[in-house]
N, C-alpha and C positions, 0 to 999 in steps of 0.2 A: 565755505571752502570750495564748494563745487565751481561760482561761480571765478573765483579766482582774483576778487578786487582786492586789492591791497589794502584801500581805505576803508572796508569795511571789515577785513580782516582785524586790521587794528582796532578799532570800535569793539569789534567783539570779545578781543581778548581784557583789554577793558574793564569792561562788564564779568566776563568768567573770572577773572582774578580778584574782581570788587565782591562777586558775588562769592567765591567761594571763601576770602578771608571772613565775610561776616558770618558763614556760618562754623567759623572758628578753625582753620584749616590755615597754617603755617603761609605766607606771603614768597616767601623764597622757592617753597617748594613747588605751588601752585604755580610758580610763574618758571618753574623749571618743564613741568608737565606741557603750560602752555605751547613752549620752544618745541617742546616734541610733536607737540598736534600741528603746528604752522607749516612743519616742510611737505605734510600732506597738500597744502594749495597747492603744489607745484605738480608731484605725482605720487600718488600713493593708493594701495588697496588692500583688504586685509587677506590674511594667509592664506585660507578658501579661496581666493580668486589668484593667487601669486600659483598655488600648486595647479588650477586648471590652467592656469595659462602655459608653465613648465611641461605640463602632460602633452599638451596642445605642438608644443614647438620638438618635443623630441620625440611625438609621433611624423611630424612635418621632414625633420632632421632625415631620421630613419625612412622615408618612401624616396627623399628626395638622392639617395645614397646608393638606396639597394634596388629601387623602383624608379629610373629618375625619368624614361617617357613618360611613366603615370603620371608621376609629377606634374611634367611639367605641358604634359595634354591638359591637367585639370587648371593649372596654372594657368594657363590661355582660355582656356573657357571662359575662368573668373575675369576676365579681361577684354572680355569680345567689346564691351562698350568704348573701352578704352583706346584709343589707335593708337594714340602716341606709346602706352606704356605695352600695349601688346607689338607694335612695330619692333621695340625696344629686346623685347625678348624673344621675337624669333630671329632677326638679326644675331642678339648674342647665342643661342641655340646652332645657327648656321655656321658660325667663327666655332665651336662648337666640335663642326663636323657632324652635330646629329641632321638629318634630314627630314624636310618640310615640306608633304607634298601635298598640291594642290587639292583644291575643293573637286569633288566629283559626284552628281548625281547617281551614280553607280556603288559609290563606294563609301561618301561622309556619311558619319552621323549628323544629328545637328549639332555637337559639341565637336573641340578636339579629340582625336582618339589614337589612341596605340595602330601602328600598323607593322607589323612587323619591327625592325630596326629603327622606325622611322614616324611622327607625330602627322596624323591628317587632319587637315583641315576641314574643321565643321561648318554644316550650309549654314548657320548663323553668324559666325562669321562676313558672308557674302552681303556689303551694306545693299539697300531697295531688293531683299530679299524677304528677313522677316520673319517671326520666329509661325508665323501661320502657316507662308509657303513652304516651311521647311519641313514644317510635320505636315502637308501634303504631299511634298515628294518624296517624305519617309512612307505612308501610307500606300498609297502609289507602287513605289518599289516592292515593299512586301507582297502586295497583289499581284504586280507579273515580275516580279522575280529581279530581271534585270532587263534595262531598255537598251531598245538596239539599233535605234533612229533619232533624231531631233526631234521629227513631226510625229513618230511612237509615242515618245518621252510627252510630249505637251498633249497630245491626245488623252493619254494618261490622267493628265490633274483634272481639277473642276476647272470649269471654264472660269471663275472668277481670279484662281491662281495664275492661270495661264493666259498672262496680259504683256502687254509689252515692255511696259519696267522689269518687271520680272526676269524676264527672257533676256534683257540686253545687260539685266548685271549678271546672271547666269554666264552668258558669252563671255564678259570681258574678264572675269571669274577666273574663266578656264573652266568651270563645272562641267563645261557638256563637249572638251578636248577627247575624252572617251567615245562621245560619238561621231562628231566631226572636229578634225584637229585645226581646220583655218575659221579663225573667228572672224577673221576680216569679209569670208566670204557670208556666213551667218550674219554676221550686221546686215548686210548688203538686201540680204535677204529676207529681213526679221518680220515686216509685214507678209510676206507668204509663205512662211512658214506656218504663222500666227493661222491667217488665214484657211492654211490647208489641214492643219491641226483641230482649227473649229468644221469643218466643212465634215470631217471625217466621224468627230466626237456625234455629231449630230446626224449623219447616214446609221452610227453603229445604235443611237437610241429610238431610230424608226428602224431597227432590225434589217438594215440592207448592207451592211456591214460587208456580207458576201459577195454582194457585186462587186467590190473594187479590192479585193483579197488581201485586206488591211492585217492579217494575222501573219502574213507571209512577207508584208513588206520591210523593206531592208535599205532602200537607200536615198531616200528623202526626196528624188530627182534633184540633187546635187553634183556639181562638177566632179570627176574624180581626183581626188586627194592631192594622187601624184602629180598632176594637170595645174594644180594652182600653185601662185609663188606664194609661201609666206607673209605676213603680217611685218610691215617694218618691227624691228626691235624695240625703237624708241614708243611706238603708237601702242605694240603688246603690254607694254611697260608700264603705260602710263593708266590702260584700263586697269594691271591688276593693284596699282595704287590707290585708283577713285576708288575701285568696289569692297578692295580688302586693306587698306589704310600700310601694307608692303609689297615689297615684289620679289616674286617668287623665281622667277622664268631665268632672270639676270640681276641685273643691276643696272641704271643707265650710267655708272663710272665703272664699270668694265670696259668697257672700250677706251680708256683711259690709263689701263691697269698698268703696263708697259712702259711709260711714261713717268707716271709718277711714283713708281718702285725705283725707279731711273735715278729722277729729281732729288729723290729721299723724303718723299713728301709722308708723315705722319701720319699712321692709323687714328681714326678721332678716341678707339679705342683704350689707345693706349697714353689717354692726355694725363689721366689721375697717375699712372705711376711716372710720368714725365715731372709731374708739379712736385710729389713725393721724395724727385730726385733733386728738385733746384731747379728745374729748366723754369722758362719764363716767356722767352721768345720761341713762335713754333711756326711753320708753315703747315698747313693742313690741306683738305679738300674734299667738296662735299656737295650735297644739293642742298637750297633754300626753301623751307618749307614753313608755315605759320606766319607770316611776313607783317610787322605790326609796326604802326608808326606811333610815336609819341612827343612829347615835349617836354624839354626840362623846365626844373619849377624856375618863376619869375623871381626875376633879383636886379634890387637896385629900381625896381619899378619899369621893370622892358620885361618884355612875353618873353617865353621861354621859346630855345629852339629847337628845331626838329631833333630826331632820332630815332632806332630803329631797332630792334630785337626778332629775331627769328631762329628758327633750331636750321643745325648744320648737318646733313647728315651724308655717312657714309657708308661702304658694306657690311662695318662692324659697328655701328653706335649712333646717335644723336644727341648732339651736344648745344646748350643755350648759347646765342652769340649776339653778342651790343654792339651796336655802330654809335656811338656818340657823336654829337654835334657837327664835329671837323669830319671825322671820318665819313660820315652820312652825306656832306653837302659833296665829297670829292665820289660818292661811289653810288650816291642815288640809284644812277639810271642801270646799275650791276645787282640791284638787292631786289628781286622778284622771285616769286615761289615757282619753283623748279628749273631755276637757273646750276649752273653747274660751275663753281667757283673754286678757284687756288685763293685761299685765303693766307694772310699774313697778320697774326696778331697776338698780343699780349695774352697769357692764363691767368683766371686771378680766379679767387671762392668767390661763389653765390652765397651772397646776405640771405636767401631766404632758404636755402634746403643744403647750405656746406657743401655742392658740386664744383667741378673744376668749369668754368665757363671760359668760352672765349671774350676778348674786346679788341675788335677788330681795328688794325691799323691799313692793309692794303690789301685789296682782291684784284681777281684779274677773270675772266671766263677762261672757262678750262677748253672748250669748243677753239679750235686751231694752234694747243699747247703744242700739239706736237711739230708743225713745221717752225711755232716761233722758239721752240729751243731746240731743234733739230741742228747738228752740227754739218751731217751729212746726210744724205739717203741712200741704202743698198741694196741691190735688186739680185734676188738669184736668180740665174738662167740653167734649167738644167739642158745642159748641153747634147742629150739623145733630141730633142724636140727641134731643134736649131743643126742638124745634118748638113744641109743644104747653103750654099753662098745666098740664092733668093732670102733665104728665113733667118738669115743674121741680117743682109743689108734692112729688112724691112724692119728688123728690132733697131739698128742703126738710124732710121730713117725718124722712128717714136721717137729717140732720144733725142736728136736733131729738131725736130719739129715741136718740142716738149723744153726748150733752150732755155733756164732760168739760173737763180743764183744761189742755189743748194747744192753743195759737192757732188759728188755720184759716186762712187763704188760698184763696182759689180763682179758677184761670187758665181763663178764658174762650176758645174758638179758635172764631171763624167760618175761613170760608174764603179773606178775604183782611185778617183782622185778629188781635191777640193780645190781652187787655187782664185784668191784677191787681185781681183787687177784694175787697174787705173784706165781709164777709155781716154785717147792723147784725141779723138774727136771733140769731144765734150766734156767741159769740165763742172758743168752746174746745167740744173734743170728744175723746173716746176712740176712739185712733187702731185701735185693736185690737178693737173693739164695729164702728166704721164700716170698715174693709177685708171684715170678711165682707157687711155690706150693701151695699156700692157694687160688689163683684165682680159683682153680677148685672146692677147699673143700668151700668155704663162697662164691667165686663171688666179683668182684671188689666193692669197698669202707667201705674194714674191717679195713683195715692196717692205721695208724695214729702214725705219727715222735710228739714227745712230747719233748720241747725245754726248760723245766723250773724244769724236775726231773720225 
């Protein structure tokens, strides 16, 4: 029964109804008992194990109700190996509204853990970290309490923890945002930290420690804070992918958001109650992640051809998606992992686990959605900054000199009026020529693609 073969099931029963009529035992009714025994191949267990498993799920029910960070801290835990299914569930956590914050050598455990309102992230978690380094820099912390430097912090571990894998999934992490907040500049820097981390660990074990008043120091000879620009978004994004299998910080289709709320482009969320309702054809949009190529089986005696399956994901979900044959040869050079895709395609079930899957008929890069469905561009000017004739003709002179074939619009703001006006100079301009020149004249978030006229 265990193994669950059909052909031997039969064989068996067989035998138990041969054997059991010779020892004088009714044929009808033996082979009534048998029927009962057989739907065990499929699933079955006796009471003993039905009531533990019952105790089991409305112990689970009741934490998940009354307790549900507990939940779902221990939830993630159970899942650190898993990326795709733990991605899967802090995304839905986030849609949620519960909050997920980062890993911090200050503050994780090595599991997830309750923090207030809000589930943290444990150093195990952190992939080329390691469940050794993690209860080093548990260990670690307990001893001085709380670290209050980079080069503190790795002085801190054993030298064998405090190596440069380590240290660069740490950074891209966000674990050591706590003690310096630009990780771009800690990469930069990750051999002399390393370095001066060891130089120190090893002055304080020949007891000279005092010459260079390592118990007072505070600030790693690092840039000050305020002095460095940021980490691109996209680059922050994409460490805390590699090291923590999601991202925390953004999303890289937030910068997208505006757009495709615009379009009516589909949450991938909300594909199951979309199929539940009839729908069939969906527009969506996502990143490509898992990217695998395959072949259909041979027929007719010719090789089978390409195709291509990958998950689709977006701020709320990841969803399985097929490129068949036609589709794959038209979109090849568009299907690579962490491309950023407006997808167009059929919903149908997954044969193997009943999910809603995509089967892609058209994509497009989502990367310059906004100028190719832009109807127009509008630009505020608040009008105290622009006083002056000088300081309008020189806005005049950007638009002029920025001459393309996108409408223009532009919102006028005194301080107790609003007013749309049409510029009879310029009728169309290059949206991508004019945001580098108006950054300096207005400052980032004038510029606004308007998709409806």
């Amino acid at each position: 029964m265990g193994k669950k073969i059909k052909e031997l099931i039969d064989q068996q029963g067989e035998a138990f109804v041969a054997g059991a009529v010779a020892k004088g035992y009714d044929r009808a009714k033996v082979q009534a008992l048998w029927e009962q025994i057989v739907p065990f191949a499929q699933y079955g267990f006796n009471k003993s194990h039905s009531v533990a498993y019952a105790f089991v799920a409305y112990q689970t029910a009741y934490l998940k109700v009354y307790y549900p960070l507990h939940f779902w801290a221990a939830t993630l835990s159970s899942e650190v190996d898993d990326t795709d299914q733990l991605a899967f569930y802090v995304n839905s956590l986030k849609a949620k509204g519960i909050p997920i914050l980062p890993p911090d050598v200050n503050s994780s455990r090595d599991t997830f853990t309750v923090e207030g309102n809000a589930i943290r992230v444990g150093l195990v978690a952190v992939k080329g970290l390691g469940e050794t380094a993690a209860k080093a820099i548990l260990a670690a912390r307990q001893q001085h309490r709380r670290f209050t430097s980079v080069v503190g912090f790795l002085r801190a571990l054993p030298e064998r923890v405090a190596n440069k894998r380590v240290l660069e999934s740490l950074i891209r992490s966000g674990s050591l945002d706590s003690l310096y907040p630009h990780r771009g500049v800690l990469l930069d820097k990750l051999d002399w930290l390393l370095e001066r981390a060891n130089h120190q660990r090893q002055s304080l074990a020949a007891g000279q420690g005092f010459l260079f008043g390592l118990e007072s120091e505070e600030g790693d000879g690092l840039p000050a804070p305020e002095s460095v620009a940021p980490m691109p978004s996209q680059e922050l994004l994409a460490g805390e992918r590699e090291t923590l299998g999601f991202y925390l910080s953004g999303h890289p289709l937030d910068r997208y958001q505006n757009v495709l709320q615009v379009l009516g482009i589909m949450p991938l969320s909300q594909l199951e109650k979309a199929w539940e309702e009839g729908e069939r054809e969906v527009t969506v949009a996502g990143l490509v992640s898992g990217m695998a190529q395959h072949k259909t089986r041979e027929k007719n005696g010719q090789g089978g051809r390409p195709m291509a399956s990958f998950l689709l994901e977006d701020q709320t979900a990841a969803v399985r998606a097929v490129a068949f044959p036609d589709a794959f040869a038209r979109l090849q050079s568009l299907l690579e992992n962490g491309r950023a895709l407006r997808v167009v395609a059929t919903l149908a079930k997954s044969s193997r686990d009943d999910k809603v899957e995509l089967r892609v008929e058209d994509a497009s890069p989502l990367e310059g959605i906004e100028l190719r469905k832009a109807r127009a561009v509008r630009l505020t000017i608040p009008l105290s900054r622009f006083e002056s004739k000088e300081r309008l003709e020189e806005l005049m002179d950007a638009l002029s000199e920025c001459e393309g074939n996108l409408p223009v619009r532009l919102r006028l703001v005194g301080e107790s009026f609003r007013a749309e006006v049409l510029p009879a100079r310029v009728l169309g301009v290059d949206p991508e020529k004019l945001q580098k020149r108006l950054l300096a004249l207005l400052g980032p978030g004038h510029v606004e693609y308007l998709y409806n006229g």
